[in-house]
C-alpha positions in Angstrom: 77.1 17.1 -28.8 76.1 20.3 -27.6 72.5 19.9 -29.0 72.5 16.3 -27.3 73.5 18.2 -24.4 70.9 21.4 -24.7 68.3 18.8 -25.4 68.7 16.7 -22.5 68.7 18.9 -20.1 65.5 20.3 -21.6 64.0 17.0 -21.0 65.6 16.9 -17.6 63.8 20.4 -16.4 60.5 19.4 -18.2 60.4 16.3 -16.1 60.6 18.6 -13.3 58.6 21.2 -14.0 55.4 19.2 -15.6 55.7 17.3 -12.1 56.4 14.2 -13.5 59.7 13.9 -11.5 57.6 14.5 -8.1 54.3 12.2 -8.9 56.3 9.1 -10.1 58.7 9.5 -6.9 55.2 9.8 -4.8 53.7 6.6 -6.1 56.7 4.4 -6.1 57.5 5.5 -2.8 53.6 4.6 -1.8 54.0 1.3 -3.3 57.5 1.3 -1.7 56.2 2.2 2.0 52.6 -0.8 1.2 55.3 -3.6 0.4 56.6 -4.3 3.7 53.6 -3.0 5.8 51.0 -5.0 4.2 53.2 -8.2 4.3 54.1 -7.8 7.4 50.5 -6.8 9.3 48.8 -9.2 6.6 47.2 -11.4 9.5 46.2 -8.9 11.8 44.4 -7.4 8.6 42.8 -10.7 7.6 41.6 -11.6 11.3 40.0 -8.2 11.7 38.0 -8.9 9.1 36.7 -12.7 10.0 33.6 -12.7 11.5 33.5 -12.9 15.6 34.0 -16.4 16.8 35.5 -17.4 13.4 39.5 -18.5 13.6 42.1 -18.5 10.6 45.5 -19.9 11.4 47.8 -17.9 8.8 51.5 -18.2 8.3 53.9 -15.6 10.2 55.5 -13.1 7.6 58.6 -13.0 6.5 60.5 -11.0 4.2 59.8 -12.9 1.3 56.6 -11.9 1.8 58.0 -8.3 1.3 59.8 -8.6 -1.6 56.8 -10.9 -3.3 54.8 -7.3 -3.1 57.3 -5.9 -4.3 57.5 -7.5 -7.2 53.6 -7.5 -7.5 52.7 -4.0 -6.6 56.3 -1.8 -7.7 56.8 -4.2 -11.0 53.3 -4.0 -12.1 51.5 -1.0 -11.0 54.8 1.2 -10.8 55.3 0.1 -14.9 51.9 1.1 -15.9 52.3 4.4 -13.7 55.2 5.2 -15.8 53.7 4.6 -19.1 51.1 6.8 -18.6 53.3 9.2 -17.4 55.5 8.7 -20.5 53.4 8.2 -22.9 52.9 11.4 -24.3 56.6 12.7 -24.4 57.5 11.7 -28.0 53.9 12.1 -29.2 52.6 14.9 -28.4 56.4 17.5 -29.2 56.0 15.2 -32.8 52.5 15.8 -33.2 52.4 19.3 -32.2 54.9 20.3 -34.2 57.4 21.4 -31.1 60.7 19.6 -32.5 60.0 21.6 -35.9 62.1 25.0 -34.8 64.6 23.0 -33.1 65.4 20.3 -36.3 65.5 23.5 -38.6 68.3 25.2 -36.1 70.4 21.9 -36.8 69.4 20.1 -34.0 70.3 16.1 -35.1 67.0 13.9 -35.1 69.2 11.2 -33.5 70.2 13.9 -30.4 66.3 14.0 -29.8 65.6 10.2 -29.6 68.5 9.6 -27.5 67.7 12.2 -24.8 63.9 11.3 -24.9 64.8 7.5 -24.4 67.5 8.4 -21.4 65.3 10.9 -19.7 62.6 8.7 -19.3 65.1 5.3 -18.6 66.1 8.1 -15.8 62.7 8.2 -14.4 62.4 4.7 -14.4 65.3 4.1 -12.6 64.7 6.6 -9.8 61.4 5.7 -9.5 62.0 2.1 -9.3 65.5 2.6 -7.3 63.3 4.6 -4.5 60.4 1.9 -4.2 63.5 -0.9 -4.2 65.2 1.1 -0.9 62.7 2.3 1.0 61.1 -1.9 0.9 64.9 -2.6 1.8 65.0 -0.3 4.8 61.8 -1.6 6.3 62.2 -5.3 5.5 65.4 -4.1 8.3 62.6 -2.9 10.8 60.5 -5.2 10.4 62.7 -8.4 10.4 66.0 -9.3 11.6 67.0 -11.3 8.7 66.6 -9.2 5.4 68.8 -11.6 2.8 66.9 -12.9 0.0 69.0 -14.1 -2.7 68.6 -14.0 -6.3 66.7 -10.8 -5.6 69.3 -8.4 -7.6 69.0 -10.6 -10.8 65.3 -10.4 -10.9 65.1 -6.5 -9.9 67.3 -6.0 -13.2 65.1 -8.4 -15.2 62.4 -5.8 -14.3 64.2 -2.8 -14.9 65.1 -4.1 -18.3 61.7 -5.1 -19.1 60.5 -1.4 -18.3 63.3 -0.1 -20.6 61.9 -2.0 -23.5 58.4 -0.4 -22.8 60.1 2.7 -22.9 61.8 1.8 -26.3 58.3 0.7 -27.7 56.4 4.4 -26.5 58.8 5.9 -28.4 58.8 4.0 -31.4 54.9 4.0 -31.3 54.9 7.9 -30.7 57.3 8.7 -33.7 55.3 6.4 -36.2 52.0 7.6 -35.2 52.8 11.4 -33.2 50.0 10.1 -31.2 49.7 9.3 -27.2 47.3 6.6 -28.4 50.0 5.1 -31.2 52.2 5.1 -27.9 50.0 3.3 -25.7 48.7 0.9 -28.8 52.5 0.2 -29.3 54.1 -0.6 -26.0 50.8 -2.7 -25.3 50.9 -4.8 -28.5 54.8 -5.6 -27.1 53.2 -6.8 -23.8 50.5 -8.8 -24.7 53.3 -10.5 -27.7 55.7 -10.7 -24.6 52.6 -12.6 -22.6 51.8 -14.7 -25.9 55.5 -16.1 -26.1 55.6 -17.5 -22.4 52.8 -19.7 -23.3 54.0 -21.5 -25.6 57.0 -24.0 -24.0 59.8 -24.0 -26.9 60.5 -20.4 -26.2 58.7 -18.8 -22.9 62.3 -19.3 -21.4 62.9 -16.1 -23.4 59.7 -13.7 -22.8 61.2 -10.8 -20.4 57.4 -11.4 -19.2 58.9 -14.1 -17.4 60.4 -10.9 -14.8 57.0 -10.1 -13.8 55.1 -13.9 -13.9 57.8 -15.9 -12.2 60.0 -13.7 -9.6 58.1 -16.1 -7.0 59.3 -19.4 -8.7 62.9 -17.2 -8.8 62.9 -15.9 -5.5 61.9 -19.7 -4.2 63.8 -21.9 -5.9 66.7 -20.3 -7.2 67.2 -18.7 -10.8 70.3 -19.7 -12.5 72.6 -17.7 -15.0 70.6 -19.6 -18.4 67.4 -18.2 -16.5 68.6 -14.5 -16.1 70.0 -14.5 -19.4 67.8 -15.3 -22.3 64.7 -12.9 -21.1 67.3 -10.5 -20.5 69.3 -10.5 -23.4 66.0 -10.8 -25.2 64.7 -7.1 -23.7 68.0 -5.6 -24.4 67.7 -6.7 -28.4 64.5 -5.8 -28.6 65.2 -2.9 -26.7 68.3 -1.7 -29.5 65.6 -2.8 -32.2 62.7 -0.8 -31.3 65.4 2.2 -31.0 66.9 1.1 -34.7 64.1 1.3 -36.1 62.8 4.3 -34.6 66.1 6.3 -35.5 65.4 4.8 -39.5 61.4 6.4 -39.0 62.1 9.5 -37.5 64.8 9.9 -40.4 62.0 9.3 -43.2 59.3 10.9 -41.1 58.2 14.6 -42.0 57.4 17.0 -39.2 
């Protein structure tokens, strides 16, 4: 427990130090600041642009509008920001040979792949977490009535589908000990995520369905079936890709 502990705060102080901590916190709070501006100044944007004398009659915002950005600038851009940012975490202390004189003190393999997988779920969770409130507190400016429901179910979903990535980068960087077996390996769980929602018997369970249908969710309603099987589906494949990355790291030699 005390290497788990040495470890993890290791990790905790690299994430500061390398300036991961600060640059993901920048971006999502960017992305976090653009959600509820652009939405909300979308038509005055749109009839600056139109040529003189030409008229465009375009729907006042609302603060679905906000939370649709959201969803399509945080969930997207804010994921691939923090697998580049993580991508190299596992890889490179593996491939480099930095865990060697750590392992060798007695440090448990297990210890390492736990704090590497909650270090960076931490990231993920501030990051996202800071986008999420500061598109909460200016959906208040901005309009009166902020209430969306069945946003918290879908915000979850997107979390959970980031901790699967996470999951993958690790597993990819322990097989391979490179960034690139990282990247190769949390991309080739996207695109099969993608793959699986186009096919109708089982697209109910892709936790793509998070990132491709929050509007249909956040319009019509999403019910407890809906949340359920694309989110029980990241959290097993989640546990899996941590399984089997416990069993490599086990065999692997550093």
């Amino acid at each position: 427990m005390k290497g788990f502990t040495a470890f993890m705060k290791k990790e905790l102080l690299e994430a500061v130090r390398s300036y991961k901590l600060i640059i993901l916190m920048v971006v999502f709070a960017a992305l976090g600041f653009m959600n509820p501006i652009s939405a909300r100044y979308l038509p005055e944007l749109v009839a600056g642009f139109l040529p003189e004398g030409m008229h465009m009659e375009l729907p006042q915002p609302v603060v679905l509008d906000s939370w649709l950005q959201f969803f399509k600038n945080t969930a997207q851009i804010g994921l691939i920001a923090i697998i580049i940012m993580c991508s190299s975490s596992m890889a490179n202390e593996i491939g480099k040979g930095v865990l060697i004189p750590l392992l060798a003190k007695g440090l448990p393999r297990n210890s390492v792949l736990i704090a590497k997988f909650i270090s960076m779920s931490l990231l993920w969770t501030l990051s996202l977490g800071c986008s999420f409130l500061i598109t909460l507190l200016y959906n208040f400016v901005f309009w009166e009535s902020s209430v969306v429901p069945n946003l918290m179910p879908i915000v979850i979903g997107v979390w959970l589908f980031g901790l699967m990535m996470i999951a993958s980068m690790i597993l990819g960087g322990i097989y391979k000990g490179t960034v690139s077996g990282s990247l190769l390996c949390a991309g080739c769980l996207f695109l099969l995520c993608v793959l699986i929602t186009m096919f109708a018997a089982v697209a109910d369970y892709s936790p793509f369905m998070f990132l491709s249908q929050y509007q249909h969710y956040l319009t019509d309603g999403i019910t407890v079936q809906d949340f359920l099987k694309p989110a029980g589906c990241a959290a097993t494949v989640t546990l899996l890709q941590l399984g089997v990355a416990i069993v490599v790291f086990h065999r692997k030699s550093l």
